[in-house]
PANUKE-443917 format. One record per atom (N, C-alpha, C): residue number from 1; residue in three letters; y, z, x. Coordinates in Angstrom, 3 decimals, padded with zeros to 6 digits. Layout:
REM residues N
[NUM,'ALA',[Y,Z,X]]
...
REM end
This chain:
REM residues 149
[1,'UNK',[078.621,-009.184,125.411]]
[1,'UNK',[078.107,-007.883,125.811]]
[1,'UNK',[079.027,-006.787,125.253]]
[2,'UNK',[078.511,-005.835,124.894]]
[2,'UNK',[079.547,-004.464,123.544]]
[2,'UNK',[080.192,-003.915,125.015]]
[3,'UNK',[081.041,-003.734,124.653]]
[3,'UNK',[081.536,-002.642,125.392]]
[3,'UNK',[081.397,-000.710,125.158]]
[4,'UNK',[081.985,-000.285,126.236]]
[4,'UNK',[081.803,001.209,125.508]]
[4,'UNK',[082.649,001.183,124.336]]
[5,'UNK',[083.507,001.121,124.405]]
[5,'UNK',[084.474,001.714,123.236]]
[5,'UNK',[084.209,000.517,122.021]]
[6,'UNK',[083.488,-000.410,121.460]]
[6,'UNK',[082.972,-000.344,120.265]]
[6,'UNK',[081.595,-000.702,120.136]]
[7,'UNK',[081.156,-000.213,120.767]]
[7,'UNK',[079.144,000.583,120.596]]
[7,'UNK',[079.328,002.189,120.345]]
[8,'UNK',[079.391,002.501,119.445]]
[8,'UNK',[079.206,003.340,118.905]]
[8,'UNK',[078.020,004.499,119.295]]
[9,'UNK',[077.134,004.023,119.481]]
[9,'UNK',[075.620,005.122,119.801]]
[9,'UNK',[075.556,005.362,121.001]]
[10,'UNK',[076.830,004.514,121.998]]
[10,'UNK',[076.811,004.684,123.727]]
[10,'UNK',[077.820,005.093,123.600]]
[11,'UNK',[078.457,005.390,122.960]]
[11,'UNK',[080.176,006.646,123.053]]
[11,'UNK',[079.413,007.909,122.803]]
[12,'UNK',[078.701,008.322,121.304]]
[12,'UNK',[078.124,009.147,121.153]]
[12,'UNK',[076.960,009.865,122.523]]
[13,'UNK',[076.164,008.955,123.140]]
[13,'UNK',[075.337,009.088,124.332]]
[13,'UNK',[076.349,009.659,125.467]]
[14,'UNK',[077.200,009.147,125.514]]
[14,'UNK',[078.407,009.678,126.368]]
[14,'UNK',[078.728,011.012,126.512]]
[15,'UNK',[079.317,011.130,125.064]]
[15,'UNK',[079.810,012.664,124.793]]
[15,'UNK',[078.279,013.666,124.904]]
[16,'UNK',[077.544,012.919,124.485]]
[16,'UNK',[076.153,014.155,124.755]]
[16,'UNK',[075.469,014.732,125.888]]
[17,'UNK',[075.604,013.212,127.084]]
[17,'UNK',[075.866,013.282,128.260]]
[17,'UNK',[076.754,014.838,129.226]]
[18,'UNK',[077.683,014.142,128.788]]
[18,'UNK',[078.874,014.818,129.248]]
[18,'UNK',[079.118,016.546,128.876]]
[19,'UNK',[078.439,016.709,127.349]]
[19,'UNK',[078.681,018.246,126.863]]
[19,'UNK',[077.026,019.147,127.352]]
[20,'UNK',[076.232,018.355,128.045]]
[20,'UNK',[075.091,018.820,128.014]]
[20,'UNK',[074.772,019.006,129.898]]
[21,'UNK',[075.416,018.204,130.130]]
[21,'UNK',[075.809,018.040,132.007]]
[21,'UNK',[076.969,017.947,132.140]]
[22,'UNK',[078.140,019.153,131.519]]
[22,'UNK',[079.361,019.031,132.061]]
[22,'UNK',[079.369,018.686,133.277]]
[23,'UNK',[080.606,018.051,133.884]]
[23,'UNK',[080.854,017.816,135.611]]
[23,'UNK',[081.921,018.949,135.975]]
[24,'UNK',[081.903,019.276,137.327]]
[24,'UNK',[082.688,020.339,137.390]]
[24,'UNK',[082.873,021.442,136.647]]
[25,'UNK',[082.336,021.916,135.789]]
[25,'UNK',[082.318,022.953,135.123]]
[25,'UNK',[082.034,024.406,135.854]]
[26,'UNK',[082.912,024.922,136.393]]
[26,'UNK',[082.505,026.100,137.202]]
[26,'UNK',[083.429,027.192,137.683]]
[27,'UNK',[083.686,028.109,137.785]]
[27,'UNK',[085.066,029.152,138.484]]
[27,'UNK',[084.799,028.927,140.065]]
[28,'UNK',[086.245,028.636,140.556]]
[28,'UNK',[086.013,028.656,142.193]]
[28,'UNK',[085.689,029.667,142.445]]
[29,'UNK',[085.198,029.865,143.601]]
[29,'UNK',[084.792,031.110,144.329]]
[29,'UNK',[086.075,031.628,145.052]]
[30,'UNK',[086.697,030.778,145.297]]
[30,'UNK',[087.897,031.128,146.546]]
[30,'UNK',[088.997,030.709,145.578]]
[31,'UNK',[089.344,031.670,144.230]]
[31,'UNK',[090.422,031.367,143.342]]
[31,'UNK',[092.009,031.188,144.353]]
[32,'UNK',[092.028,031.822,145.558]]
[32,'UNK',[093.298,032.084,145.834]]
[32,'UNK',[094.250,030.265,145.956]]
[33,'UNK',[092.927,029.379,146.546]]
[33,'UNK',[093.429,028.012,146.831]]
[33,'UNK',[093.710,026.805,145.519]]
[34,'UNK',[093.288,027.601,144.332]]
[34,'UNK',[094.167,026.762,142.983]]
[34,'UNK',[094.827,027.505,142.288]]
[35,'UNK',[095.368,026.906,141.746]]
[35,'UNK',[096.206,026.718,140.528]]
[35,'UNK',[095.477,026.941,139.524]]
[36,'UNK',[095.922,027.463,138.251]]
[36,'UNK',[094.854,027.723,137.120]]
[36,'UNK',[095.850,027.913,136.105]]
[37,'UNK',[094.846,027.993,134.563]]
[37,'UNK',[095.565,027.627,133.159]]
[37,'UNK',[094.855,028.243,133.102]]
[38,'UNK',[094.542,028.953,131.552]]
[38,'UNK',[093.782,029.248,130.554]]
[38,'UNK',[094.655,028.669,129.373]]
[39,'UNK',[093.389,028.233,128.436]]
[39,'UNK',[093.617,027.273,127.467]]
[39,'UNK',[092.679,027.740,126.326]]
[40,'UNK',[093.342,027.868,125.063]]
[40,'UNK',[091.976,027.870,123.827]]
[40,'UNK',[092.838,027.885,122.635]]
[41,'UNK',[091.652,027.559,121.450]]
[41,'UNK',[092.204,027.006,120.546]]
[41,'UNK',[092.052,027.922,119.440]]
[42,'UNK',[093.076,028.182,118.367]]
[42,'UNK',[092.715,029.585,117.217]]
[42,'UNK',[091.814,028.100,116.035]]
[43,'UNK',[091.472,027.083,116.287]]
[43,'UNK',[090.800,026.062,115.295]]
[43,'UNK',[089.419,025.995,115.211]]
[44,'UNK',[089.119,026.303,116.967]]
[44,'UNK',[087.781,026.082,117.372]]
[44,'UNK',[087.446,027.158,118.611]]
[45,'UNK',[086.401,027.201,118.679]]
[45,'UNK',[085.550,028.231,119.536]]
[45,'UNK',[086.019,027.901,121.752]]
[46,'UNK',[086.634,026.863,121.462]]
[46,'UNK',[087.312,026.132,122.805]]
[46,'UNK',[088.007,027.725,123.379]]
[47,'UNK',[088.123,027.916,124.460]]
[47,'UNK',[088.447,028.783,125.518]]
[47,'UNK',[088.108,028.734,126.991]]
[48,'UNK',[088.908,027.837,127.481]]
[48,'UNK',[088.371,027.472,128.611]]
[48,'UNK',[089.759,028.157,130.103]]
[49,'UNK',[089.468,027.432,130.985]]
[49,'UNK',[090.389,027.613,132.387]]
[49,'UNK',[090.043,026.727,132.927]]
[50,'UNK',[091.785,026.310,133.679]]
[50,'UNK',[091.384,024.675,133.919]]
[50,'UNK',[091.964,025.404,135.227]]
[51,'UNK',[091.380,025.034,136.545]]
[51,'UNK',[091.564,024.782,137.952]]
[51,'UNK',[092.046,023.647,138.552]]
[52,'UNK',[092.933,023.536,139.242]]
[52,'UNK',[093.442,022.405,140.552]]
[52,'UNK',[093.786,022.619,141.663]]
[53,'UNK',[093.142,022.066,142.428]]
[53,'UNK',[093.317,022.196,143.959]]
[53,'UNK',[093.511,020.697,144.499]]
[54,'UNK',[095.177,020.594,144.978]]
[54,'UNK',[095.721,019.562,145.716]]
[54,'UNK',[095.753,019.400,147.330]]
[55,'UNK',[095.441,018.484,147.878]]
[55,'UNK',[095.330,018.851,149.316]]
[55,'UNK',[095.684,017.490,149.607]]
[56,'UNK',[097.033,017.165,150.489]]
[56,'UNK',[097.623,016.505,151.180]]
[56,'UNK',[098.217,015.430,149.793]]
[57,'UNK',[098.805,015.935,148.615]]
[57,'UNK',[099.391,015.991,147.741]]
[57,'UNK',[098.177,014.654,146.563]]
[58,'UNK',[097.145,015.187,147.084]]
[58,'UNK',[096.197,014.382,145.969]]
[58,'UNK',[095.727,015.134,145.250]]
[59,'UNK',[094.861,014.897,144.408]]
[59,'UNK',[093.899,015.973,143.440]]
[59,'UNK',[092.811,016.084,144.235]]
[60,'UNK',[092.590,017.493,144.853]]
[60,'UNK',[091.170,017.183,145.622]]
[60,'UNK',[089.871,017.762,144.546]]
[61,'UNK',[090.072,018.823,144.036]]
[61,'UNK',[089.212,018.947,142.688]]
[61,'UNK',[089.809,019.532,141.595]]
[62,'UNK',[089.508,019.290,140.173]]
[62,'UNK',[089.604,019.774,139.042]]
[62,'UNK',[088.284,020.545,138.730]]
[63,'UNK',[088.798,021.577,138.508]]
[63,'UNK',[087.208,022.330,137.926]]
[63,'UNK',[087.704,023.175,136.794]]
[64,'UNK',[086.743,023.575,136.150]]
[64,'UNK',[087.020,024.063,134.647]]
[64,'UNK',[085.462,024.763,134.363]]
[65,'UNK',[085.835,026.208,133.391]]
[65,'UNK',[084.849,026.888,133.050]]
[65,'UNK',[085.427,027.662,131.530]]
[66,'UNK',[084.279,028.254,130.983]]
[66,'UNK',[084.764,028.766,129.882]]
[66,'UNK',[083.310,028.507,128.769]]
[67,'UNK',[083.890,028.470,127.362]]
[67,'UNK',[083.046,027.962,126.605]]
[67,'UNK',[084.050,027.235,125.490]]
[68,'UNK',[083.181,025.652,124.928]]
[68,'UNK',[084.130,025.145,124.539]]
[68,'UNK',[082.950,024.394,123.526]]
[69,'UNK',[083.172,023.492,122.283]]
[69,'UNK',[082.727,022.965,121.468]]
[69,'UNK',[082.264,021.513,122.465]]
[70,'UNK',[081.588,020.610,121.653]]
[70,'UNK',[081.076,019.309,122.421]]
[70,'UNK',[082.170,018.288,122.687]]
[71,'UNK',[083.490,017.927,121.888]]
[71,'UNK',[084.387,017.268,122.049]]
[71,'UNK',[085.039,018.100,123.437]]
[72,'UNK',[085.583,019.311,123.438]]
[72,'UNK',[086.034,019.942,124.239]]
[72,'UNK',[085.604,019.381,125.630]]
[73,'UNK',[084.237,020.212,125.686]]
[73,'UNK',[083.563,019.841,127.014]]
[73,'UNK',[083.181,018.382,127.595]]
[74,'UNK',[083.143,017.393,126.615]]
[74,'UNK',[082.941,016.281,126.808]]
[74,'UNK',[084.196,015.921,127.587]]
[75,'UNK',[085.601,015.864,126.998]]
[75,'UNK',[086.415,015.521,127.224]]
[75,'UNK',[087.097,015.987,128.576]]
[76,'UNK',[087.418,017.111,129.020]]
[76,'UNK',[087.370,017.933,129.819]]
[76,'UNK',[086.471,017.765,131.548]]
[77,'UNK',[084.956,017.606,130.817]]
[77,'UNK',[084.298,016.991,132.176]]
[77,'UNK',[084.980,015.635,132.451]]
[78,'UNK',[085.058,014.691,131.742]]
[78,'UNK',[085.424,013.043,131.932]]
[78,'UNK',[086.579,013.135,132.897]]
[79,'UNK',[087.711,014.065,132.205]]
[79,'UNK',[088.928,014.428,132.839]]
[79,'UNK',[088.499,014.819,134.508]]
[80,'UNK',[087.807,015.913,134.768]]
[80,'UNK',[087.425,016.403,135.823]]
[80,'UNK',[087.151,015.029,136.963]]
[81,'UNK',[086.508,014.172,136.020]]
[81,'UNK',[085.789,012.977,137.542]]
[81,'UNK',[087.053,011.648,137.377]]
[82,'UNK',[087.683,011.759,136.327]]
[82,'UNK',[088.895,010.812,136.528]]
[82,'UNK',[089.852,010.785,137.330]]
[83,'UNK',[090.682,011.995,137.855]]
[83,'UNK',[091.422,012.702,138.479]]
[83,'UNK',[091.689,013.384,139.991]]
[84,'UNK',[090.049,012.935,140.073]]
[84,'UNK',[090.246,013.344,141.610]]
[84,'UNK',[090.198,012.293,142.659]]
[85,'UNK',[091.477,012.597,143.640]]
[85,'UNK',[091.641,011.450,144.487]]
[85,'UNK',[093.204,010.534,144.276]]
[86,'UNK',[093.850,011.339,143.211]]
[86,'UNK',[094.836,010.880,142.223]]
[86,'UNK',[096.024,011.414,142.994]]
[87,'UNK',[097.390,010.530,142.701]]
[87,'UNK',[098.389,011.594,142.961]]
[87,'UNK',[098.813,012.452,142.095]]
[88,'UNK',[099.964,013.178,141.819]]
[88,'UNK',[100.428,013.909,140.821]]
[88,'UNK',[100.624,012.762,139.680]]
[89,'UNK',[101.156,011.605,139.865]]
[89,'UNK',[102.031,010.739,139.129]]
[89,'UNK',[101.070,009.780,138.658]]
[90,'UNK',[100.139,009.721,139.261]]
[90,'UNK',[098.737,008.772,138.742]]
[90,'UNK',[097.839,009.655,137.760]]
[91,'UNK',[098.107,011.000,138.046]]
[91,'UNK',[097.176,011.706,137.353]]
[91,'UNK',[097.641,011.814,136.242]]
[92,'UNK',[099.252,012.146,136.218]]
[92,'UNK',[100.072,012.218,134.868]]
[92,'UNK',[099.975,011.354,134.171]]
[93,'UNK',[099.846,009.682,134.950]]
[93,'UNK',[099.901,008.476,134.006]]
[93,'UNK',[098.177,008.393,133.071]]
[94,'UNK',[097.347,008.486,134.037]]
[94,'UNK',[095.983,008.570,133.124]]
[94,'UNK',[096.403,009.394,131.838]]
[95,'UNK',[096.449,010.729,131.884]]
[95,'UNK',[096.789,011.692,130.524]]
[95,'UNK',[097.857,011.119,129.794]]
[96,'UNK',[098.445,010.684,129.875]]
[96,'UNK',[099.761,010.056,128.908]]
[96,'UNK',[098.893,009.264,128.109]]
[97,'UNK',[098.563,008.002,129.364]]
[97,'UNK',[097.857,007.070,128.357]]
[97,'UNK',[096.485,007.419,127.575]]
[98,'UNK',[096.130,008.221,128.056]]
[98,'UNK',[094.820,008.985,127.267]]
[98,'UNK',[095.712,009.831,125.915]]
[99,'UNK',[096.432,010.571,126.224]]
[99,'UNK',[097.388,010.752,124.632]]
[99,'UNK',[098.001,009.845,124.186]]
[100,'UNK',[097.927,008.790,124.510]]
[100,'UNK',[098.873,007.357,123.544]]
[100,'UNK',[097.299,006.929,122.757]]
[101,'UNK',[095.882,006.778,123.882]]
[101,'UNK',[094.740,006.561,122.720]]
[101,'UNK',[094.776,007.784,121.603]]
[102,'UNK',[094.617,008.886,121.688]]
[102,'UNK',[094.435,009.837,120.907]]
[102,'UNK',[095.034,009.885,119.822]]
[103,'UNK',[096.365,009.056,120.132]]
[103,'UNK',[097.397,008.853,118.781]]
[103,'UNK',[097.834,008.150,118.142]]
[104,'UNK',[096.792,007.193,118.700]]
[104,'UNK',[096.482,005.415,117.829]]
[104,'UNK',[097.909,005.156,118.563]]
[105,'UNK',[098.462,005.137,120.056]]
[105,'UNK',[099.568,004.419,120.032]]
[105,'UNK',[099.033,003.236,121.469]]
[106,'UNK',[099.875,002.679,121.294]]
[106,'UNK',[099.306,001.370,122.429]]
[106,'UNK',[098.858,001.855,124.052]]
[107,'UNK',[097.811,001.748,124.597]]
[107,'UNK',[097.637,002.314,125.625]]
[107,'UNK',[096.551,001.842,126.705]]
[108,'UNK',[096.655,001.918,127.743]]
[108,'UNK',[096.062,000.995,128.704]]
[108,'UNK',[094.435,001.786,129.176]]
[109,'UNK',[093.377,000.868,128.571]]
[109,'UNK',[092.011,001.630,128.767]]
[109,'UNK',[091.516,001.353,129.810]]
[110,'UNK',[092.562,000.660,130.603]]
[110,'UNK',[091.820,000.239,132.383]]
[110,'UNK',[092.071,001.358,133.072]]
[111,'UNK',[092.243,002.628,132.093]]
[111,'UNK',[092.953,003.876,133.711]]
[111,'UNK',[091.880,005.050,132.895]]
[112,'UNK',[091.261,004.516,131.385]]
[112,'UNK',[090.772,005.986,131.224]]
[112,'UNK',[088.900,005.760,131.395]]
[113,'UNK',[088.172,005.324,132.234]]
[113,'UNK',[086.734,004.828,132.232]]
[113,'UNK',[086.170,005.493,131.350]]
[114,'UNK',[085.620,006.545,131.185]]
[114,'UNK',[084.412,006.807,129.756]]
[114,'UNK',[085.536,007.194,128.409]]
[115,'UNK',[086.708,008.043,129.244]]
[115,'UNK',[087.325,008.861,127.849]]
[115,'UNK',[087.852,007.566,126.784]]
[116,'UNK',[087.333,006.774,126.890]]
[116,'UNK',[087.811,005.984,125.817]]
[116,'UNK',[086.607,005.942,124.714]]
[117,'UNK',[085.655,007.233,125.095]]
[117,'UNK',[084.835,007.609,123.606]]
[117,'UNK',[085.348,008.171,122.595]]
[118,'UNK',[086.761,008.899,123.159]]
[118,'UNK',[087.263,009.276,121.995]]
[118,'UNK',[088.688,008.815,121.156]]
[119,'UNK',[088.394,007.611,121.279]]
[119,'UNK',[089.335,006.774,120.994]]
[119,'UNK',[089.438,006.958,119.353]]
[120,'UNK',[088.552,006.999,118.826]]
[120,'UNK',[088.866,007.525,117.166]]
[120,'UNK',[088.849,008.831,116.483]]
[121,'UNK',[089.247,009.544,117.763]]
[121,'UNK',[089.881,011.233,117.545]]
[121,'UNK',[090.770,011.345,116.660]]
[122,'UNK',[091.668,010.330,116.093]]
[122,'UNK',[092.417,010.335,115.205]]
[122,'UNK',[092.451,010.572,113.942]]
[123,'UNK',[091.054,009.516,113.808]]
[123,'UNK',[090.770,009.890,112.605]]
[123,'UNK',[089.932,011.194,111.966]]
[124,'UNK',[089.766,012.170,112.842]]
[124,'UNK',[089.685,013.678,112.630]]
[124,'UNK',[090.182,014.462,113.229]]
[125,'UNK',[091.840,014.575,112.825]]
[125,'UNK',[092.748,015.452,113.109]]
[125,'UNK',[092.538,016.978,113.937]]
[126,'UNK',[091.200,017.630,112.955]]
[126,'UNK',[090.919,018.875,113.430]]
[126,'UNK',[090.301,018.936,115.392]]
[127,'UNK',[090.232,017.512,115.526]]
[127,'UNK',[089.280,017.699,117.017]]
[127,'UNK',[090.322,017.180,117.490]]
[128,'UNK',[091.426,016.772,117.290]]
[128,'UNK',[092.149,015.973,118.321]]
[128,'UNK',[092.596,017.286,119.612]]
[129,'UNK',[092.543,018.577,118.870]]
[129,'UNK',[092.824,019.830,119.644]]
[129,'UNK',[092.130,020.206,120.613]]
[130,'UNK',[090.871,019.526,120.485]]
[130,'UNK',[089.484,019.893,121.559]]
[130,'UNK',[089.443,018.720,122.065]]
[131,'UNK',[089.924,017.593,122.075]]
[131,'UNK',[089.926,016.355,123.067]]
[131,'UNK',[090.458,016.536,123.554]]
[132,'UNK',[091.787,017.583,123.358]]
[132,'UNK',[093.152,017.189,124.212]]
[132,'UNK',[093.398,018.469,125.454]]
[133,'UNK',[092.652,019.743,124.696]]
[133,'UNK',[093.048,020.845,125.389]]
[133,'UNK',[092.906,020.978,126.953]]
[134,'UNK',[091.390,020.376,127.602]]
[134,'UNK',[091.516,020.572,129.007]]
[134,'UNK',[092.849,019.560,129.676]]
[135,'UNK',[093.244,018.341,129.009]]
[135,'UNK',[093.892,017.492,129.548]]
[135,'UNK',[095.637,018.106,129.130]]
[136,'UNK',[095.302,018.698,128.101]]
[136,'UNK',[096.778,019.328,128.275]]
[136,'UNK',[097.008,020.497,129.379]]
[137,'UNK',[095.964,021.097,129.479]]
[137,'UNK',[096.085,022.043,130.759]]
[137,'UNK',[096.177,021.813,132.175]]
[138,'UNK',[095.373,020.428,132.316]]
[138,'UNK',[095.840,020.073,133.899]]
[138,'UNK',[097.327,019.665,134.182]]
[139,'UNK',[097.950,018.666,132.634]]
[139,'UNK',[099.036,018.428,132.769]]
[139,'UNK',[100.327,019.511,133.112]]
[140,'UNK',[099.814,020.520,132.741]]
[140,'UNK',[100.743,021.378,132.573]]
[140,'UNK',[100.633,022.008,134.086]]
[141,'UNK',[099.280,022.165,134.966]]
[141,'UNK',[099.134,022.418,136.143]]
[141,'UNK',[099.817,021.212,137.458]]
[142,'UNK',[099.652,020.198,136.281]]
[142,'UNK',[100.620,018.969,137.552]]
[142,'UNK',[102.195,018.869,137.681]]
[143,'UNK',[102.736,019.864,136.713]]
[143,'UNK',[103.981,019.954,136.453]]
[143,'UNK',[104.304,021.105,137.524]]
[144,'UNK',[103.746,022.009,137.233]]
[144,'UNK',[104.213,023.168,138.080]]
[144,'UNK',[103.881,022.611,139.391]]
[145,'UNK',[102.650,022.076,139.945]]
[145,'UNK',[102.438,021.238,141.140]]
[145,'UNK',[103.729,020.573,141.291]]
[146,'UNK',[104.197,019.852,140.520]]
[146,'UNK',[105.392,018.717,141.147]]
[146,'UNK',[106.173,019.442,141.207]]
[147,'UNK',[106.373,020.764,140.517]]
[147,'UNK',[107.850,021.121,140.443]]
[147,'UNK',[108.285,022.531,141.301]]
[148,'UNK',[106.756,022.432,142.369]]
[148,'UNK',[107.126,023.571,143.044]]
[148,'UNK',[106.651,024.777,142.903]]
[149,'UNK',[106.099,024.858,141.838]]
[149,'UNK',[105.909,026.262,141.028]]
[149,'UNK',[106.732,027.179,141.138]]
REM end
């Protein structure tokens, strides 16, 4: 039986999925209770804001809005439903190992469920910037989370 990550036309179904029914894609209403980034790229049309709201030191939601290319948003929603329910240190470990796939380096696909569609981001350098951007922004929101802000 194929798996996702080498069926090819169900990675693609994925990302089309995903950029056409982002998840979480939205500005809180009640900004005062997250944390927030803004993120965008001078490569691609990507400009987004990444939201986190931790409650009793888990991820209780990731939300994200903006406008972003199909890798972007694909990637970004996946992130959104991976993450919640996570600690800081579980959440950090998913994104690591999701940047060890991104960079052809050895990495564990039992922690990333769909984002392992973009497992051959590599081999087009120019998108690795729009796979990576919402996930570099939460990271950077779990840092200031751990570290107190």
């Amino acid at each position: 039986m194929p798996t996702l990550s080498n069926n090819p036309q169900l990675m693609r179904a994925v990302i089309m999925d995903h950029y056409e029914n982002p998840r979480n894609k939205k500005t809180p209403a009640n900004l005062e209770n997250y944390d927030k980034i803004h993120m965008d790229s001078s490569s691609c049309v990507d400009d987004i804001w990444v939201y986190l709201r931790m409650e009793n030191n888990l991820v209780a939601e990731m939300l994200w809005d903006g406008v972003a290319c199909a890798i972007s948003t694909a990637s970004t929603s996946i992130l959104s439903e991976l993450v919640v329910g996570k600690t800081i240190e579980e959440a950090k470990h998913i994104i690591n190992e999701y940047q060890k796939m991104i960079h052809e380096e050895s990495y564990d696909d039992s922690l990333l469920g769909e984002a392992v569609v973009f497992l051959n981001t590599a081999k087009q350098p120019a998108r690795i910037k729009c796979a990576t951007l919402g996930w570099d922004g939460l990271l950077a929101l779990l840092k200031e989370e751990e570290n107190g802000r």
